[in-house]
N, C-alpha and C positions, 0 to 999 in steps of 0.2 A: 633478504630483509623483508620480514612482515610488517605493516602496520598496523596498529588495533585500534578502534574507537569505541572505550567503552563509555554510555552512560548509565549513572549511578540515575537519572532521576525515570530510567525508563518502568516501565509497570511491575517487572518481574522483580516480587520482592527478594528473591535470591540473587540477585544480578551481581552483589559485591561478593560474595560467595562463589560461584558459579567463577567470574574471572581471575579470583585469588587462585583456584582451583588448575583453571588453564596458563596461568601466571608460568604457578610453579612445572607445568610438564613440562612448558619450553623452555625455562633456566636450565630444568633438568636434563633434557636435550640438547643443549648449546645450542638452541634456534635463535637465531640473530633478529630480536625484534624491539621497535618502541610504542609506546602507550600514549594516548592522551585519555585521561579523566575527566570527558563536559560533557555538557547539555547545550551547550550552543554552537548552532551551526556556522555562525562566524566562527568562531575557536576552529570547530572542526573543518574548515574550507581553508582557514590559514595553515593550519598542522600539513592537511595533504597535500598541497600547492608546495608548500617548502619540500617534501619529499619527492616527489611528483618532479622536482626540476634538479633533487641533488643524487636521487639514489634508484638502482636499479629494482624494483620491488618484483618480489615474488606473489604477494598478493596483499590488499587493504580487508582488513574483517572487520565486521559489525558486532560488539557486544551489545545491541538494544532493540526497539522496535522498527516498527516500519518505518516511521517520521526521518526516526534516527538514518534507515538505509537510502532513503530518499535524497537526505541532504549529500549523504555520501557519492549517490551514484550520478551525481551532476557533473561532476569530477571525471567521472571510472565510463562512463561512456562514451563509444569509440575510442576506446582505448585498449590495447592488449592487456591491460593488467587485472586480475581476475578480484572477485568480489567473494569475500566469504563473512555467511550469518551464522551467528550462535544467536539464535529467538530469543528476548529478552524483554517485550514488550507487556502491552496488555491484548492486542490481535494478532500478531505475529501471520497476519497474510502471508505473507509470503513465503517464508519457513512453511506457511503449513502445505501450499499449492508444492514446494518442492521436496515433501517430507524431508526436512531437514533437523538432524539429530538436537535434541536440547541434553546433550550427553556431554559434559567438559572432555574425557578422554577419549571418545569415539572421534567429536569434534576436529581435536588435536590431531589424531590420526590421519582423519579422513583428511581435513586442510593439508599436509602436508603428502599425502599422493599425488595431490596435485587436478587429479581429477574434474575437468571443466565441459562446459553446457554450454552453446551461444543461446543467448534470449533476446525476445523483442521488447521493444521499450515503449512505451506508451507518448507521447509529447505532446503538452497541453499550454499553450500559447506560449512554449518556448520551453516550461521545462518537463523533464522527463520522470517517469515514473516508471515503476514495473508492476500494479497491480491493478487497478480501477482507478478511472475517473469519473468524479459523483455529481451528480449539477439537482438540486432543487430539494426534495426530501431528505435525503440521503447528507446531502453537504451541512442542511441546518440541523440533523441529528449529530454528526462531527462536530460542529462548532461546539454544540450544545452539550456531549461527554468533555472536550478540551476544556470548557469554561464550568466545569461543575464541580461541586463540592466532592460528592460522592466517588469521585473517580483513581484521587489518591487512594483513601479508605480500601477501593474494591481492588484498588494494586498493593494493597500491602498486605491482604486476605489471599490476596494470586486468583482471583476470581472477575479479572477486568474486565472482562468480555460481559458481565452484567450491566456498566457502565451504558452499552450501546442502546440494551435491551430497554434501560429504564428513560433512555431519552428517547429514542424509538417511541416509547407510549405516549410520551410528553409533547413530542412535534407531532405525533399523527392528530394530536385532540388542539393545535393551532395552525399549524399549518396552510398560509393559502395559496393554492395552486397558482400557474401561471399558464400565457398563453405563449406561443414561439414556431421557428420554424427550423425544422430539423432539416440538414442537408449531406445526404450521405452518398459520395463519389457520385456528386451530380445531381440526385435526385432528389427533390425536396419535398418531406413531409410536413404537414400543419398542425402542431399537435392545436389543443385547445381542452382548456382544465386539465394541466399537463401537473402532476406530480414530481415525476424523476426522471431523469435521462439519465444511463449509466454507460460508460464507455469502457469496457474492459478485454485487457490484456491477458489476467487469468482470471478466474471464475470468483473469487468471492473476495470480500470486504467484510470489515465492523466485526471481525472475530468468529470468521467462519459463515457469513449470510453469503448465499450463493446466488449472486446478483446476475452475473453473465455467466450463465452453466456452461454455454458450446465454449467459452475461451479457452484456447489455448497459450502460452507465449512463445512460441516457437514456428506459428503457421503466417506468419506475415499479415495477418487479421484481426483488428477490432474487432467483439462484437459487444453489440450496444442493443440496449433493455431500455425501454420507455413507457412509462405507464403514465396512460390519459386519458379524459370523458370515466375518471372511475369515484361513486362521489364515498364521500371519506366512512360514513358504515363501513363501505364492503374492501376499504383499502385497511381498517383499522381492523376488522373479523374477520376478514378472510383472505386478502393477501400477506397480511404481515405475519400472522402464526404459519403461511405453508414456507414462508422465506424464514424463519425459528426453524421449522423443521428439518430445513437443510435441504430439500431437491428444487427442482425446475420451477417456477411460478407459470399456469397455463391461466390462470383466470382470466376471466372480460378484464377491457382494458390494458393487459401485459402485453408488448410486442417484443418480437428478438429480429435484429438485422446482422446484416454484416459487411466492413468495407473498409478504405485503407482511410481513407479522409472525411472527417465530420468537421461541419460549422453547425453549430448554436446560439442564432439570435433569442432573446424575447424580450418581454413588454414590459420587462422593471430585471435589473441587474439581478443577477441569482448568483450565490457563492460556488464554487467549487472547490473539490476535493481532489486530492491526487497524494494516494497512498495514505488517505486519512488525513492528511492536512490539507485545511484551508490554505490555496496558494494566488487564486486566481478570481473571476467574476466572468460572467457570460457581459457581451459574444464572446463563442469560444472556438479555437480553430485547432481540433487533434488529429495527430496524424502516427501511425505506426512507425518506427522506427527498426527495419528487420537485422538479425544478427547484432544490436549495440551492445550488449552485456555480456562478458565471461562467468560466468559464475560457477563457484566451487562448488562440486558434489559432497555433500557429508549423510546421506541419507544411510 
């Protein structure tokens, strides 16, 4: 028995398309599966709890974004039963760090070889993620695509990942820093005029921005990107176009660390992110979590 969770309200305007499409392979295959059709993660945490406790599953699949795999995988970790994505959002993180097919019949295929990966999970004051965790910059750019106008619009174009870019400019020109103390397996740094602490499991967020370049999700390691003492000119000209451009950020101000346990106090509550949603507030206490995830190969 498969499970599928699609939402219809994720960014990819084909998403109804796309699962009618995967619909019919499995009718056509007599693959034994059932559907739910939401957007809300209550709905979807009651669907898989009732499954979860009555039927032996072959796998739970995601038809949506990140947000969408996130609520899913609160459930699916530590757990033997494996996770499979068809991309469907507006950043599709994760699908992209695992080349993961956005092809309904490949999709089909590959899901049923069966084909699995263990990954590490990210857990940030309890719950878990598989791709970044964003504290300060980064988190009030999230909020700020999730509560905007413009975001449906650039999901129904298929062009979401604009969404980030245009709030990116919008937080860089308010923005105000904060001051805190990073503690990582022990050792505690001071940032001060601290922009962003990013804590990642793989390397990028916000639709491909490659925040933690060295992560991997497979080496038992965090690595965490903080940018501090950088004043907003040269964070707004010159680190945020080479982080558009898609490689490493070296400029003043950019550090990269690495390590299994971070705490994050500072000096006025800062939102966080975990997998693109807002879930949490500093202090924050993450910790890697190695081997939690199966996940299906469809690359």
């Amino acid at each position: 028995m498969y499970l599928f969770i699609v939402n219809l309200q994720s960014g990819n305007k084909n998403t109804l398309k796309n699962w009618n499409e995967i619909e019919n392979l499995l009718i056509e295959r007599q693959i034994p599966f059932e559907k739910i059709l939401s957007n809300s993660q209550v709905e979807t945490e009651t669907f898989i709890s009732k499954h979860l406790l009555n039927n032996a599953l072959n796998a739970v699949a995601v038809i949506g974004g990140d947000g969408t795999i996130n609520s899913v995988i609160q459930q699916l970790a530590v757990t033997t039963i494996p996770l499979a994505i068809f991309p469907s959002g507006s950043g599709n993180d994760t699908a992209r760090m695992f080349q993961l097919t956005d092809n309904p019949k490949e999709f089909v295929l590959k899901m049923l070889t069966g084909k699995t990966t263990a990954i590490d999970l990210i857990n940030v004051n309890g719950r878990f993620g598989i791709t970044v965790s964003g504290t300060g910059l980064d988190s009030v750019i999230g909020n700020q695509v999730n509560q905007s106008f413009y975001k449906p619009i650039f999901n129904k174009l298929g062009i979401g990942s604009f969404s980030y870019i245009i709030a990116a400019v919008i937080t860089l020109l308010t923005f105000k820093p904060f001051n805190g103390k990073l503690t990582i397996d022990g050792e505690v740094l001071v940032l001060t005029n601290a922009w962003l602490v990013a804590c990642g499991n793989t390397a990028s967020y916000g639709g491909g921005l490659n925040i933690c370049p060295h992560a991997l999700p497979s080496d038992g390691f965090l690595n965490i990107t903080h940018l501090h003492n950088a004043n907003r000119l040269n964070v707004l000209f010159r680190l945020f176009p080479d982080l558009l451009r898609g490689g490493p950020v070296t400029k003043e101000g950019v550090f990269y660390n690495a390590g299994k346990e971070i705490t994050l106090e500072t000096n006025r509550p800062i939102p966080a992110i975990v997998d693109g949603e807002i879930t949490t507030s500093t202090p924050l206490h993450i910790t890697i979590r190695e081997n939690a995830l199966l996940l299906l190969l469809t690359n």
